[in-house]
C-alpha beads as a LAMMPS data file, in Angstrom:
LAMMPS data file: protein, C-alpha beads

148 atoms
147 bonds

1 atom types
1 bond types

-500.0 500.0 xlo xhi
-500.0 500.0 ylo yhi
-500.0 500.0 zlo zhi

Masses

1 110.0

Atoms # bond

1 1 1 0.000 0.000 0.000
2 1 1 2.895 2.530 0.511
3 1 1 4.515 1.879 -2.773
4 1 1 0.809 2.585 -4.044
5 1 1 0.532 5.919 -1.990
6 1 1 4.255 6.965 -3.425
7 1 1 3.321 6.814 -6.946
8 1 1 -0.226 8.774 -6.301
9 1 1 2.309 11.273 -4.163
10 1 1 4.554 11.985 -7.129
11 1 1 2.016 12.119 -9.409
12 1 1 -0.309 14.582 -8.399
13 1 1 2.192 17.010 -5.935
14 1 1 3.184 18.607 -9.121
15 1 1 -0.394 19.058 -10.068
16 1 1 -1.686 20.550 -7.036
17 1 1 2.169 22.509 -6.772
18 1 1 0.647 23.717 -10.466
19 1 1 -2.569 25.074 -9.065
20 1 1 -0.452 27.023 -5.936
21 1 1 -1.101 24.825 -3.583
22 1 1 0.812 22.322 -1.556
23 1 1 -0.091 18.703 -1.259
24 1 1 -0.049 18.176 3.155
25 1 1 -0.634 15.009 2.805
26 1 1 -2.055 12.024 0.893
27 1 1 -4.251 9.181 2.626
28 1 1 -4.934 5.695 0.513
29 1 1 -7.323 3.177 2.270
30 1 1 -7.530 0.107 1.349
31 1 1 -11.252 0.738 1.564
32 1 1 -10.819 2.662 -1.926
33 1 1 -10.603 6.093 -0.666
34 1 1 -8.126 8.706 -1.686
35 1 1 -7.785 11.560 0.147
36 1 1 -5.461 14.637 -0.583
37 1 1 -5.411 17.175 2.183
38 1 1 -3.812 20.901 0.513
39 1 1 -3.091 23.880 2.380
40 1 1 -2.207 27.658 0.841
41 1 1 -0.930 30.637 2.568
42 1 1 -4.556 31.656 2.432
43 1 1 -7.456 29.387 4.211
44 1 1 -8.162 26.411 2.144
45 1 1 -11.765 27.318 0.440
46 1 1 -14.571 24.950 -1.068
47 1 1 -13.737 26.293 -3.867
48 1 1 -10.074 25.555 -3.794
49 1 1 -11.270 21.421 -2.939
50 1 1 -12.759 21.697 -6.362
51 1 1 -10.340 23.360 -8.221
52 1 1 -7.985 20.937 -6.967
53 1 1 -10.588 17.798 -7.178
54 1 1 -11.353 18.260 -10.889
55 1 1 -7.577 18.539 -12.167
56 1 1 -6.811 15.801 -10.006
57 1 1 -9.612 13.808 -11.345
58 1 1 -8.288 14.558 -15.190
59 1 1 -4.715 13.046 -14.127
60 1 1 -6.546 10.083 -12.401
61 1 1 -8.815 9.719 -15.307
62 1 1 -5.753 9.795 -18.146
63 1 1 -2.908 7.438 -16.392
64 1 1 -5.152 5.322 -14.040
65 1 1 -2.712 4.207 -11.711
66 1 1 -5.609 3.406 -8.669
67 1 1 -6.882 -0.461 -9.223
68 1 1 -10.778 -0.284 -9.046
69 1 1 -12.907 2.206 -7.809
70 1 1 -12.280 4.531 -5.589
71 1 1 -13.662 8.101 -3.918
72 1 1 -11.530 11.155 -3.988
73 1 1 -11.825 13.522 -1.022
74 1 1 -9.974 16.760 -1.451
75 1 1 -10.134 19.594 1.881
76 1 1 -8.083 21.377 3.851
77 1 1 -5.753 19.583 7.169
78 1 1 -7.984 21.147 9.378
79 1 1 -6.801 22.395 12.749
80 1 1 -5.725 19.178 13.799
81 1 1 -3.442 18.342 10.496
82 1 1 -1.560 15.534 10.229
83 1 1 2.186 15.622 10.562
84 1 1 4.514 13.200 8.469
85 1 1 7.477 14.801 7.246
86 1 1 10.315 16.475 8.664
87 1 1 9.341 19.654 7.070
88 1 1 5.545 19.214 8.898
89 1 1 7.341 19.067 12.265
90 1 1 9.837 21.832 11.562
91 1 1 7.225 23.991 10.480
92 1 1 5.164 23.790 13.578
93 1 1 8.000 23.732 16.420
94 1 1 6.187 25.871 19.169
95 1 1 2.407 23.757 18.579
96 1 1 1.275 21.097 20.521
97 1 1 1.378 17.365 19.363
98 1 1 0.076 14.337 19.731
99 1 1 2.578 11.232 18.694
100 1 1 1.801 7.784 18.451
101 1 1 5.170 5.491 17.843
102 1 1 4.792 1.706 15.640
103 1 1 6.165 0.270 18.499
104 1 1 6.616 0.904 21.907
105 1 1 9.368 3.022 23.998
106 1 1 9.976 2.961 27.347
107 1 1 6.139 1.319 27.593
108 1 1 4.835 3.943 25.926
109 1 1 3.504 4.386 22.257
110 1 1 1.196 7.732 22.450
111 1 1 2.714 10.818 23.748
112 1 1 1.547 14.568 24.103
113 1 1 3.243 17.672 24.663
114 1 1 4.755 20.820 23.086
115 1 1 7.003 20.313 19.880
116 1 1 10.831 21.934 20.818
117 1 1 12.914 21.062 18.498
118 1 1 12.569 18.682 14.775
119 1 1 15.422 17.649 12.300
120 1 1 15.453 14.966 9.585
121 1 1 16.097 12.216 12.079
122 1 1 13.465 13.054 15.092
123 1 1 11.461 15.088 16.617
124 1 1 11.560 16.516 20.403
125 1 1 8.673 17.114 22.523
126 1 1 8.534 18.805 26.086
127 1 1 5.931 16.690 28.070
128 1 1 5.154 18.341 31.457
129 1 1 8.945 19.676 31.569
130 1 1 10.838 16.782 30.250
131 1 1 11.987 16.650 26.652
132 1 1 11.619 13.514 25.199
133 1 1 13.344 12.588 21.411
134 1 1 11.439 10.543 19.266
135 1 1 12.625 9.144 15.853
136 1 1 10.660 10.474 12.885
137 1 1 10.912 7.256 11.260
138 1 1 9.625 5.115 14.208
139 1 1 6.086 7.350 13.843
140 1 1 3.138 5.971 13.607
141 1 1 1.337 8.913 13.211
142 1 1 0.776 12.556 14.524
143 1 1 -0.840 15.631 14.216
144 1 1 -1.203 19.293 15.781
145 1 1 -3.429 19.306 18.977
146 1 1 -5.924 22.476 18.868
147 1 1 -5.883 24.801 21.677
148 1 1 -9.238 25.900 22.605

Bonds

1 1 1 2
2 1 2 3
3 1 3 4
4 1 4 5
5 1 5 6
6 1 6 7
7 1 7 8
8 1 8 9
9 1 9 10
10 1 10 11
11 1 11 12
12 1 12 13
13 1 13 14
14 1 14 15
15 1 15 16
16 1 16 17
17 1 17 18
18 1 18 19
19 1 19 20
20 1 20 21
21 1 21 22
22 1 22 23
23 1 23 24
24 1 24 25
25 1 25 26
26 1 26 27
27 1 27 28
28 1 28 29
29 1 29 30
30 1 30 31
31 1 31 32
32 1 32 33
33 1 33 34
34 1 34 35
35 1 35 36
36 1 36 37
37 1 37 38
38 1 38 39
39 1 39 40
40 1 40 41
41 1 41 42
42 1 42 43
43 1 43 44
44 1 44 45
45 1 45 46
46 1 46 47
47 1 47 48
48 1 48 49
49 1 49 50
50 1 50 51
51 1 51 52
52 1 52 53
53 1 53 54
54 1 54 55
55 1 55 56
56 1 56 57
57 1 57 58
58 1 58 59
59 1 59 60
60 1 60 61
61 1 61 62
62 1 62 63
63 1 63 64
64 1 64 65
65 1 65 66
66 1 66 67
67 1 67 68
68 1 68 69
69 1 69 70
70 1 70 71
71 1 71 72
72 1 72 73
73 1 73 74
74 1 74 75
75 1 75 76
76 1 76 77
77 1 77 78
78 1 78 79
79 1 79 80
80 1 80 81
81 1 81 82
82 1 82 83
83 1 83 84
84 1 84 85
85 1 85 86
86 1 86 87
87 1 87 88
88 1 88 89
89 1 89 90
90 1 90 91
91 1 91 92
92 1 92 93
93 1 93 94
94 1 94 95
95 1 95 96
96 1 96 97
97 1 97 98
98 1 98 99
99 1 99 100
100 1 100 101
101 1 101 102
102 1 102 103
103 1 103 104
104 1 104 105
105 1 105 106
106 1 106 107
107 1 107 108
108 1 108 109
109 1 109 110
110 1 110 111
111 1 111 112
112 1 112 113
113 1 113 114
114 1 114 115
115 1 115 116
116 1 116 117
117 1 117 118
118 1 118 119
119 1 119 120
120 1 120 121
121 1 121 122
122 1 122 123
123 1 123 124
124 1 124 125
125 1 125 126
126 1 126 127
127 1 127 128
128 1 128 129
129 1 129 130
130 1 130 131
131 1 131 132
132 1 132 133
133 1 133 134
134 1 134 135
135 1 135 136
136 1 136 137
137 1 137 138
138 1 138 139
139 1 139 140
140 1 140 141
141 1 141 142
142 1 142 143
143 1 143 144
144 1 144 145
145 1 145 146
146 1 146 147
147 1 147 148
């Protein structure tokens, strides 16, 4: 499934790059769902989702790389937005995250606290005064956590 997610990846970031957006992040389920989350300088409008949807639809439509059917969602990552890259952490060094790690450290998979510091390798959070270093590659997934 990643190898799947890959090729989508590098074939439509250059058409939503074309459009003047950026391409957050891209979600295939095995349930045949494809979502592509875009953010802008500006807020992410309706408008932009379909802007976005229909080109990407025209690229799906002419090289067919999905098996089967599938949906395409296209918004904006939200508030909460996923983090996966280095350049997603280093971006939002200051924010408050939510981690969960593929396998366990120190009995522990799911941590919360306030990002300090990210590089290529990992990412450092400051959980109730204690920084804690967590290898970008061991992440299961994260995202921002709002404050209300």
């Amino acid at each position: 499934m990643n190898a799947l997610r890959d090729r989508l990846e590098a074939l439509l970031a250059p058409v939503v790059t074309g459009l003047g957006y950026e391409l957050w992040e891209l979600e295939w389920s095995g349930g045949g769902v494809l979502r592509l989350f875009i953010d802008a300088a500006e807020p992410i409008t309706v408008e932009d989702c379909e802007r976005v949807s229909r080109a990407v639809s025209e690229t799906l439509d002419a090289t067919d790389p999905v098996p089967g059917e599938y949906t395409l969602e296209v918004s904006s990552p939200g508030l909460e937005r996923p983090l996966r890259t280095a350049a997603h952490f280093a971006r939002f060094v200051g924010q408050p995250v939510f981690v969960e790690l593929a396998v366990a450290r120190d009995g522990r998979k799911r941590h919360q606290g306030r990002l300090v510091a990210a590089d290529a390798r990992q990412v450092e959070l400051d959980i109730e005064g204690q920084r804690v270093a967590l290898p970008i590659e061991g992440l299961r997934k994260a995202h921002l956590v709002a404050e209300y």
